[in-house]
N, C-alpha and C positions, 0 to 999 in steps of 0.2 A: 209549518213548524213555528213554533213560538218562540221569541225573542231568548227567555230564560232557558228551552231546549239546545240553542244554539249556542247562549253560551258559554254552558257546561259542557255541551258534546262534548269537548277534547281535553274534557278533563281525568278520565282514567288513563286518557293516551300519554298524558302529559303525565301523569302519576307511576303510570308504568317505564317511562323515558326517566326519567328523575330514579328511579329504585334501580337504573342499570348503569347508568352513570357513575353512581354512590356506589354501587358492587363493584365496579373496575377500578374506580378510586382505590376502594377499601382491599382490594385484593393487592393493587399496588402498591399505596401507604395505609395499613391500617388505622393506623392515629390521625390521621387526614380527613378519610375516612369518615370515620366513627365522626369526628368533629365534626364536620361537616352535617351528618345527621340530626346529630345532638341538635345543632345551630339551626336546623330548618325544622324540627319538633318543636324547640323551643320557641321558634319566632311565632310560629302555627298556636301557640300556644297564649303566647303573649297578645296576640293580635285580638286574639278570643277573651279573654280575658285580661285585662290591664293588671289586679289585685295579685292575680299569680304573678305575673314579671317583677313586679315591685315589691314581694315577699322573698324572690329569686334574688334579686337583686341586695337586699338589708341581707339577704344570707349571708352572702359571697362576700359582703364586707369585713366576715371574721374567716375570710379562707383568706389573705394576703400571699400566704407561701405557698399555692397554689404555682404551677408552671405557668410562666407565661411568655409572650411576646415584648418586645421593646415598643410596638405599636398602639398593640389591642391588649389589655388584659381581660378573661373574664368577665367583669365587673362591669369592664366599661364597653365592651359589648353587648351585656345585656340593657345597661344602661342606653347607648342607642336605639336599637330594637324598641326599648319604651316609649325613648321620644320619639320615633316615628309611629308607634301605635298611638301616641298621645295625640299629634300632630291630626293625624288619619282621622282620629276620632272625634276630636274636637270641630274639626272642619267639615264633620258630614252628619253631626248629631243634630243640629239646629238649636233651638229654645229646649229641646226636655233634658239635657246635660246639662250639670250644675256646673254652674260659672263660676268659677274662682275669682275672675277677674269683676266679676260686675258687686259679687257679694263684701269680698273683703279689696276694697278698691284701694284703701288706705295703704294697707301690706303692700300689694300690686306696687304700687308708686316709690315705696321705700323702696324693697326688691330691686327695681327700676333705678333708681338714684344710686344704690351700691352700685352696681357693677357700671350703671354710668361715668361714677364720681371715679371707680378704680381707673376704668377707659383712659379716663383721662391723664389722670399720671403719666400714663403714654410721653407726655410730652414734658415732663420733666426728668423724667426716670432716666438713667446711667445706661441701661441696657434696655431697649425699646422690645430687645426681642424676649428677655426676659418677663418685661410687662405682660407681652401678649401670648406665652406658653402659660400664664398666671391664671391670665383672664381665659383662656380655653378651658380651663379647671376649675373656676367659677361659675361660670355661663352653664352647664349641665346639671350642676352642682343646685344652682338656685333653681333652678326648674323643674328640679326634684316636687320645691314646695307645690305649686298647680297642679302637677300631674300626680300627685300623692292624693289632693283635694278629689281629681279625677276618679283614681281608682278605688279608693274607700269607698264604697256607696251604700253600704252595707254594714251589719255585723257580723255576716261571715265572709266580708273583705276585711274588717278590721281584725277578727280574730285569725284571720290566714296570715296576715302581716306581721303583725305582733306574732304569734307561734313561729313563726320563720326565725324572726330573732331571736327566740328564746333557742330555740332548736341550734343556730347558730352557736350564742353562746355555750352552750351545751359540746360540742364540738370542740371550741376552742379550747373551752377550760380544762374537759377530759383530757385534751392532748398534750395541756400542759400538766396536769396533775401526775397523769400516767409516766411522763419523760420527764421527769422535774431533773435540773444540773444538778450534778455532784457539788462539795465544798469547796473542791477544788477548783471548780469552771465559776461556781459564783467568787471567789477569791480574784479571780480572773476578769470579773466584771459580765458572766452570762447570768440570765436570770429566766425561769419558766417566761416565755415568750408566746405559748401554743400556736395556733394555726394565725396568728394575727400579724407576727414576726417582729413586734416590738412588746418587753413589757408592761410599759407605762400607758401605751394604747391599749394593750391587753384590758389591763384592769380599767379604764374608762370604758370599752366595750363591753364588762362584764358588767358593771355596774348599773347600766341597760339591763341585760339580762337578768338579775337580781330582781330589780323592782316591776317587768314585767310579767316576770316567773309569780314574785304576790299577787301583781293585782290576776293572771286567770287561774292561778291556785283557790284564791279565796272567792272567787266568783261561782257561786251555788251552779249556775245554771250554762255552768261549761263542761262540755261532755268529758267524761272520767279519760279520755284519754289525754286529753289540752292540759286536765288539772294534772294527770301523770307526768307528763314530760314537765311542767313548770315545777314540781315537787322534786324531781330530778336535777334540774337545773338551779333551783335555789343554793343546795349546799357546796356543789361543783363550783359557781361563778365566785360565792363565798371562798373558797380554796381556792381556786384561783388567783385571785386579787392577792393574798395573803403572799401566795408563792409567788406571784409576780416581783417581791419584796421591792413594790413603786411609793415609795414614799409618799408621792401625790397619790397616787391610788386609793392609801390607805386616808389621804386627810379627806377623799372626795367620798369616800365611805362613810365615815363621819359625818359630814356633812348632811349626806343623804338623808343617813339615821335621825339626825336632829330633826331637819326639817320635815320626816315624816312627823314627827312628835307634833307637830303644827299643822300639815297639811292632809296627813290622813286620813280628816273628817271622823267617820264613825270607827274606824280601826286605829283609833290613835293609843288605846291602853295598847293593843297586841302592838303595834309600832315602838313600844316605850320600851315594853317585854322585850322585842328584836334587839332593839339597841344595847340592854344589858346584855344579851345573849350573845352578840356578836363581841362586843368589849368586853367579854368574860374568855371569850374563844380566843378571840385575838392574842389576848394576854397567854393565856394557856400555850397556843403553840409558839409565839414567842421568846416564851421562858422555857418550855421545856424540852418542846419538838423539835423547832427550827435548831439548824446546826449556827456553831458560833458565827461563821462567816454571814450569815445570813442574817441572825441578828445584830451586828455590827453594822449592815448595811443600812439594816431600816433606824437604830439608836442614833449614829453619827451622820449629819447634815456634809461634810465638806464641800459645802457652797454647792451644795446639789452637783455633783459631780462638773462643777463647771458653768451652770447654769448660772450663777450671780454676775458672771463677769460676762455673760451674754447678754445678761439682761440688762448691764451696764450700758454694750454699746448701742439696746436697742433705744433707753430712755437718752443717751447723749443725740439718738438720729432725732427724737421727740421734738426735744431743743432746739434742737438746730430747723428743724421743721416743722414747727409744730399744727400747720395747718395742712402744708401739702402733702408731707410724707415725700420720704425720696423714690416714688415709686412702686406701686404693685409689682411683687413676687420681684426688689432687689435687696431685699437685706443682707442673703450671703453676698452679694457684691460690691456693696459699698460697706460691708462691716469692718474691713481692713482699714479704713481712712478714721472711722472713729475709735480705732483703737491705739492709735498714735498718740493722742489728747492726752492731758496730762491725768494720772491718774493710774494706780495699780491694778494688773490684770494677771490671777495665780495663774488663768490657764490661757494664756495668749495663743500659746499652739493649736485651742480649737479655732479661732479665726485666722489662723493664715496656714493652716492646713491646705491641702489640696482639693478637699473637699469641705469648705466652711459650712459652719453651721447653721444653723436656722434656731430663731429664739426659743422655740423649746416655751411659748406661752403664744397660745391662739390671739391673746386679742393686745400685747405688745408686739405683736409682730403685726397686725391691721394697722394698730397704731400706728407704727415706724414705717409702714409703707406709706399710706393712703393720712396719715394724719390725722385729728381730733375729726375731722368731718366724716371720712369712711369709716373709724373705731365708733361715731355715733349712730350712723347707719346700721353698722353692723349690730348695734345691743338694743336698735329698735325692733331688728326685726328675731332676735333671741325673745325678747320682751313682748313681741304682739303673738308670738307662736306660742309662748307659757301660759298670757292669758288666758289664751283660746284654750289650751286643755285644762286651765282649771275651771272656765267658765263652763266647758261641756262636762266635766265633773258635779259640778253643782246642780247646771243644769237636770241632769241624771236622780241626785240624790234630792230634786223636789219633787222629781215623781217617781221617786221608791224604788230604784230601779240599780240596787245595790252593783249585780254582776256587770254595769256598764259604766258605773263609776267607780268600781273599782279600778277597771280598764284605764277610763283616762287619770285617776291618780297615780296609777305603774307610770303612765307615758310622765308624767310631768313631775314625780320624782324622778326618774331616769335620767331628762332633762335638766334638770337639779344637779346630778349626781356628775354627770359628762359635762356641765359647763365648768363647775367647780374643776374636775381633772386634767379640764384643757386651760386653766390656769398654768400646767406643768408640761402640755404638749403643745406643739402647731396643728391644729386638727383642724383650720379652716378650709382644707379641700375636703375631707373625709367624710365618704359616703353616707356613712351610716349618723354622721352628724345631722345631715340635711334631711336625710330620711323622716329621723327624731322629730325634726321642725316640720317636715310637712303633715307630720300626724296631730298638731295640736290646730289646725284651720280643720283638717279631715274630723278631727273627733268633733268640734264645733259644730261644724256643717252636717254632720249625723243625728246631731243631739237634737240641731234645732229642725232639721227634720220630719224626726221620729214624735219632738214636741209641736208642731202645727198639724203633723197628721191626726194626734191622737183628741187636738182639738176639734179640728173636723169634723171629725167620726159624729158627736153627739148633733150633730147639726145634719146628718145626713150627707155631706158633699163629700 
């Protein structure tokens, strides 16, 4: 008997023990159960494929109101499951897996220097233990980027990834469009939140959605179902964002819109058209749809419900710190000492509440932690992920190859769209942020590729 006879034998026995296990489970906790199935299809799943997990994965980022654990959510279970398929994979592929690390060595080394440079705060940081629950949330986070590079390897890994989000936001937006608050609950300070559970994250997550839904809408050569769902999903994430009534939302729209006006390449008249289209719509259910409460929230600033005086204590931490930062993941903990300083604060009760806040701005709150040296880490490695997706954009459109640069201009609008919104959120743990960044080295490393192979070709090799 042969080596591979033996060491399968025991694997229907094992497959039959495993299916009676799960039955007694299931029969005693269904929900246990079931989960536990789910969890071992899934991982079966992911192991075989890396592109599905990581499309699973960018899902789950717009499911936040999902049930979960105080341990494991979702999200970050499947997110495991990846890093050990990534792990797995990497270490038994040899030379024909593309190296992230050998190709974009530059990135590598930033990458490397954040969470280094975070690391270290350790040692000046207020709460030590604070630093290092920060840095467990950075560390998965950044390694998103590699193992993104990993599992794209393909067009139809990239187009599984992307359709995941779009399909995502799809969900969220529906769930908030269909539930949207009464006058009364937005009077109240609720606001269309959908399955994300915030809605100012909402509308930056949509805004992904948006510009992904263009680029495989308008890509000829993506099958009428892909182009179905992004055609669905365009007008939903649009209403969404709107009903989110997120102030930043709405300026990170804008934004977008402009900068398609720029970056669009050959769809820049239809980008101009959107732009009107959208500030023609905007206006419309503003003035005549939306209820009073609702337009009173998005017309009147009142220091962003609080924001101005957050963001007061975070540039006072700047000052006083301006290289070390007082530590990765303490700003609600030291915000209390900088708000003593002389100086008016309307809403002092969000900082010495029992639950303080967080600055409500991704990269003053890097800043105030980690200091001018982590905040410049951090916009090198936003900055080397955008290039790379407009470089595989261009890339794309010198060799004609519209439905693939459409793709990476969705990614790199999107990216656009989400860093502008996270001027108005903390989104530097959020998944579906890092996601965003690992597809713009992924679209790169595709493009250039598909462009050496097709050199090749007339050469015979």
């Amino acid at each position: 008997m042969n080596a591979r006879v033996r060491r399968f034998g025991l694997l229907p026995s094992a497959a039959l023990a495993t299916a009676a296990v799960l039955g007694v489970l299931a029969a005693i906790q269904p929900l246990i159960g079931l989960t536990v199935a789910a969890g071992i299809v899934l991982a079966y799943v992911i192991f075989n494929d890396l592109a599905v997990g990581f499309g699973v994965l960018a899902f789950l980022s717009f499911l936040a109101t999902l049930p979960t654990s105080s341990a494991l959510s979702p999200a970050k279970a499947v997110g495991l499951l990846i890093a050990i398929a990534w792990i797995a994979r990497f270490t038994t592929s040899g030379s024909a897996q593309r190296d992230f690390f050998a190709r974009h060595s530059m990135l590598t080394w930033v990458l490397i220097s954040f969470f280094a440079w975070a690391g270290l705060t350790l040692l000046w940081a207020r709460s030590p233990s604070a630093s290092f629950t920060a840095l467990t949330r950075y560390a998965p986070n950044i390694l998103l980027i590699p193992i993104g590079y990993t599992a794209v390897r393909s067009r139809r890994d990239l187009k599984l990834v992307l359709g995941a989000i779009v399909l995502g936001a799809i969900v969220a937006a529906g769930y908030g469009v269909v539930s949207p608050p009464s006058s009364t609950a937005i009077e109240e300070g609720y606001r269309a939140s959908g399955t994300v559970g915030d809605p100012n994250q909402l509308a930056a997550y949509l805004l992904i959605g948006l510009t992904l839904g263009a680029g495989l809408l308008i890509g000829r050569r993506n099958g009428i179902g892909v182009r179905t769902l992004a055609a669905i999903g365009i007008p939903l994430c649009v209403a969404g964002i709107f009903m989110s009534l997120s102030r930043g939302g709405l300026i990170a729209l804008a934004a977008t819109l402009l900068a398609a006006t720029v970056f669009a390449g050959r769809w820049r008249v239809p980008a101009i058209a959107a732009l009107l289209v959208v500030v023609l719509g905007g206006l419309l259910y503003f003035t005549q749809i939306a209820s009073l409460p609702a337009r009173e929230r998005v017309t009147t600033s009142n220091g962003g419900s609080g924001r101005s005086d957050i963001w007061k204590l975070g540039l006072r931490m700047v000052r006083a710190h301006p290289v070390t930062g007082v530590g990765v993941g303490n700003f609600p903990i030291v915000s209390p000492d900088y708000a003593l300083q002389p100086g008016v604060l309307a809403r002092a009760d969000l900082i010495f509440s029992t639950a303080p806040k967080i600055t409500h701005n991704t990269y003053l709150e890097i800043m105030s932690e980690t200091g001018v040296t982590g905040f410049l880490l951090f916009m090198a490695i936003l900055c080397a992920c955008l290039w790379c997706a407009l470089r595989a954009a261009r890339t794309w459109a010198a060799r004609g190859d519209p439905t693939m640069e459409a793709l990476a201009r969705g990614v790199f609008l999107g990216l656009i769209g989400m860093l502008v919104a996270d001027f108005f959120i903390s989104e530097m743990y959020g998944k579906l942020l890092w996601v965003m960044l690992a597809m713009g080295p992924a679209l790169y490393g595709l493009a250039e590729s598909e462009r050496r192979r097709s050199d090749l070709e007339p050469l015979g090799l």
